[in-house]
N, C-alpha and C positions, 0 to 999 in steps of 0.2 A: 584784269591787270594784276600782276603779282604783286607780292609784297614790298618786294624789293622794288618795284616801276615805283609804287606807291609812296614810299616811303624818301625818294629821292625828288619826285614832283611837287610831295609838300614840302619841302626841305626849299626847294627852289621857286617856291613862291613869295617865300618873304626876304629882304635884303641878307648881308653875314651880319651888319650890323644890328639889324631888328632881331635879329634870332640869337645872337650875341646875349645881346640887352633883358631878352624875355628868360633864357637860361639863367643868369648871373643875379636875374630880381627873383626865381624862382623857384630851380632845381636844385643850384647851384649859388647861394649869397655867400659873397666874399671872395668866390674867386678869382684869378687873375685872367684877363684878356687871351694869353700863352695859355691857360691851361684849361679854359671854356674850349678855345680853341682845337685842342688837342682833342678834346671829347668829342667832336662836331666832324671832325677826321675819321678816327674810327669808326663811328655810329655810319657815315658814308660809305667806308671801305667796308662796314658786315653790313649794311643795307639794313640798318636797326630805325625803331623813330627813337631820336634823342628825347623826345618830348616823355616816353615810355621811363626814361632812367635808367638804361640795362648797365651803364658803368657809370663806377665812383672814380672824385678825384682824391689820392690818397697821399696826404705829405708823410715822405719817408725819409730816415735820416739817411746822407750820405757821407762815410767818412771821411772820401776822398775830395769830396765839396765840402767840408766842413759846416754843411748844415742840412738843412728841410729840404726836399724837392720832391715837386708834385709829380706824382704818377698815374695813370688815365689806368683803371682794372677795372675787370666787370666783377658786376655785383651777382648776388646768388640769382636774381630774378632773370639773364642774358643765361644763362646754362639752365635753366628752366626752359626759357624759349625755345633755347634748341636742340633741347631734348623731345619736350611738345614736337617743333615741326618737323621731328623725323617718322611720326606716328607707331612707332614705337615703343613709345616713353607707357609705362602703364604704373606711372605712381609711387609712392615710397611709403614704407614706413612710420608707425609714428616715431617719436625719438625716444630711446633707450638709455637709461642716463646710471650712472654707476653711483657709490657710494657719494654721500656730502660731506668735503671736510671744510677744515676750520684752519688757513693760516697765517699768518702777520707778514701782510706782506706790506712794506713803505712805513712799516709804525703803525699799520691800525688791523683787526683782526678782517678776514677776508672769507666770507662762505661760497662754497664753489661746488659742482660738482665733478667728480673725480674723471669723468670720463661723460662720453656720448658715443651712442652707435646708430647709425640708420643705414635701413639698408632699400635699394631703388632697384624696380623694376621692369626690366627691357625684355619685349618681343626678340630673341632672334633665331633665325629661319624656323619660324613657327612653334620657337619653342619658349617657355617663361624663365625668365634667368633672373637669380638674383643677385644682387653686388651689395655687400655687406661693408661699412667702414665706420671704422673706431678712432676715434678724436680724443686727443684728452689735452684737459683745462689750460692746465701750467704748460703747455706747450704750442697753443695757441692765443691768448689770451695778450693785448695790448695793454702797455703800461702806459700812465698818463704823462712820462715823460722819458728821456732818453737815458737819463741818470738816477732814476731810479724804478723798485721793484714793483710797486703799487700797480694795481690796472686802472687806465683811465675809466672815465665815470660810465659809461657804455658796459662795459665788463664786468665794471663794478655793479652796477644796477641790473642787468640783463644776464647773470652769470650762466644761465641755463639756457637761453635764447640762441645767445652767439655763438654755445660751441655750440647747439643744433643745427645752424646755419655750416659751419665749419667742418661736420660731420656729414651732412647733407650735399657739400659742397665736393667731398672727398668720392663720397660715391657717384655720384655723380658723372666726374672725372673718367674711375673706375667702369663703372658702364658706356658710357660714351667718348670713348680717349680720341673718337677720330674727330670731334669736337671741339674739346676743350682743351686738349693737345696738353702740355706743360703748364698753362695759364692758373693762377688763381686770384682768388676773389678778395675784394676791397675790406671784407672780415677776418680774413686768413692773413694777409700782410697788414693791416694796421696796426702800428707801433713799431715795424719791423727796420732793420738795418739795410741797405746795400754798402758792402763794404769795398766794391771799386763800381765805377761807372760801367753803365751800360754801353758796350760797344758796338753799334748797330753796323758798322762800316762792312760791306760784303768782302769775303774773304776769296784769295784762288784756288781754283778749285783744286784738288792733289787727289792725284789717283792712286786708291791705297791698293797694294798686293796684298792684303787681309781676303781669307778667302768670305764671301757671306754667307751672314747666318740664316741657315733656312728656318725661319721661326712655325714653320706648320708641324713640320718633320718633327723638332724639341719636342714640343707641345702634343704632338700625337703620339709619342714614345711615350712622355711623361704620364699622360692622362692614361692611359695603356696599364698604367701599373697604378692606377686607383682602384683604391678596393670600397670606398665609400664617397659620400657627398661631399662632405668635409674637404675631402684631398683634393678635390673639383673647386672648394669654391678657395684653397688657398692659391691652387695654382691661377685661378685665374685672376686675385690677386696680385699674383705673380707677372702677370702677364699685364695688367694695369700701370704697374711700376717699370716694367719694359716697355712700354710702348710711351712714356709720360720722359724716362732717360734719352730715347732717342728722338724725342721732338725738343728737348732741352739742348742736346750736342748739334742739332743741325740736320738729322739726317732721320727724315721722320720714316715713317711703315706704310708700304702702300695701302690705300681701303682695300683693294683683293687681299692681301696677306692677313689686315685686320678682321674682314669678314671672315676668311676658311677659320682661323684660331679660333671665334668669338663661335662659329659652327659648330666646331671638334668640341669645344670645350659644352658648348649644347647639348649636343648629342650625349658624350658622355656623363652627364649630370643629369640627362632624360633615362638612361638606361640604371644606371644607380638607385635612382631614386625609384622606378618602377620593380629593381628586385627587393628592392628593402620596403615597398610596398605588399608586395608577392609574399616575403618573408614572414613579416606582421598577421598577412590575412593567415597561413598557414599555420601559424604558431596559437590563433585565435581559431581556427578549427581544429585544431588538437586540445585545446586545453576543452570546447564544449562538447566532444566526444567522450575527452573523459568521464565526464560530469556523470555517476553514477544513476540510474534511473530510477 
């Protein structure tokens, strides 16, 4: 039985009410009926066990509601999973964390550190790739309220924790986009704004005369004229950020198009890496030949 049979047979053993009740006395204390609800939905629709916690519920302010409203995100441990069940996934990084500074943020002095980087790593077609990503503090970090600068207590107490989560959460993304798509995680929005409602209503379809963009072709021009690792691993960077834009506008990338890219971009970071290997061994047999006798 798969995961998914699994996961929806024990879901359907207990009443909505009883699993309601057991949620809301224990994953979840305090929240609302709609928004337990809401959680019990998705965890159905990805075939998750709710019991597991893969998403939070996160009140975010709306301007155009003029207050709070709960939002159902996953949490860092749901892009874990499915990173895990692509077999794949071969681990991360520890976290990289840049200078410590000191600022007053709300009226009281605030220790933070300036940055985080992690970087995770993915099998693809047989090759080890890695996806580097860089977070920093003041740019992630929740305030304890909507009018003002302070970080709530989480933030404040955990200052090195969360953006490791945030960092981790970024590359992530970055190696796995056909995954995690545009989504992020219940650390990355908390405190955060939506300044119009979400508009979920399906829209008709229009048929655009834009001609499409062959994203293999870009991508295998571009990689063409790397002369180093480096230029590999921004582009494909690059390529994270384009694939994360267009599952945000509606119009996501096929997995064939994301696989040849995530290929090309292999290949070429296998062959780089192997002359600048080559380079090293020879530069280290010249210098022991030198070595007078």
């Amino acid at each position: 039985m798969n995961a998914v049979a699994k996961t929806s047979q024990q879901m359907a053993s207990v009443t909505e009410r009883d699993l309601m009740d057991t949620l809301k006395n224990s994953l979840y204390p305090g929240a609302s009926d709609a928004a337990v609800h809401m959680v019990i939905a998705y965890c159905r629709a990805a075939g998750l066990d709710v019991m597991k916690k893969p998403v939070h519920i996160v009140p975010i302010w709306n301007k155009a509601a003029g207050g709070m409203i709960d939002t159902v995100m996953p949490g860092i441990a749901l892009y874990r999973i499915e990173a895990s069940r692509t077999g794949q996934y071969l681990g991360k990084s520890e976290p990289e964390f840049g200078p410590v500074r000191t600022m007053k943020l709300g009226g009281r002095d605030v220790r933070f550190p300036e940055w985080c980087k992690v970087v995770v790593k993915r099998l693809v077609s047989g090759h080890l790739c890695e996806f580097p990503a860089m977070e920093f503090w003041l740019e992630n970090y929740a305030t304890a309220k909507k009018d003002t600068d302070a970080p709530n207590a989480m933030w404040a107490k955990r200052a090195f924790g969360q953006l490791a989560k945030c960092a981790e959460a970024q590359a992530l993304r970055m190696a796995f986009p056909e995954l995690t798509g545009g989504t992020n995680t219940n650390d990355e929005m908390e405190g955060k704004t939506f300044a119009e409602p979400v508009d979920v209503t399906p829209k008709p379809t229009q048929i655009s005369e834009e001609r499409p963009v062959n994203h293999a072709e870009w991508f295998r021009s571009r990689l063409a004229n790397c002369s180093d690792t480096d230029c590999v691993i921004a582009l494909q960077k690059k390529w994270g950020e384009t694939v994360e834009k267009a599952q945000s506008v509606g119009r996501p990338i096929s997995e064939e198009v994301l696989d040849a890219v995530m290929e090309l971009i292999a290949d070429r970071y296998q062959v780089l890496h192997e002359q600048a290997e080559a380079r090293r061994t020879d530069e280290q047999n010249v210098e022991i030949e030198g070595v007078p006798a």
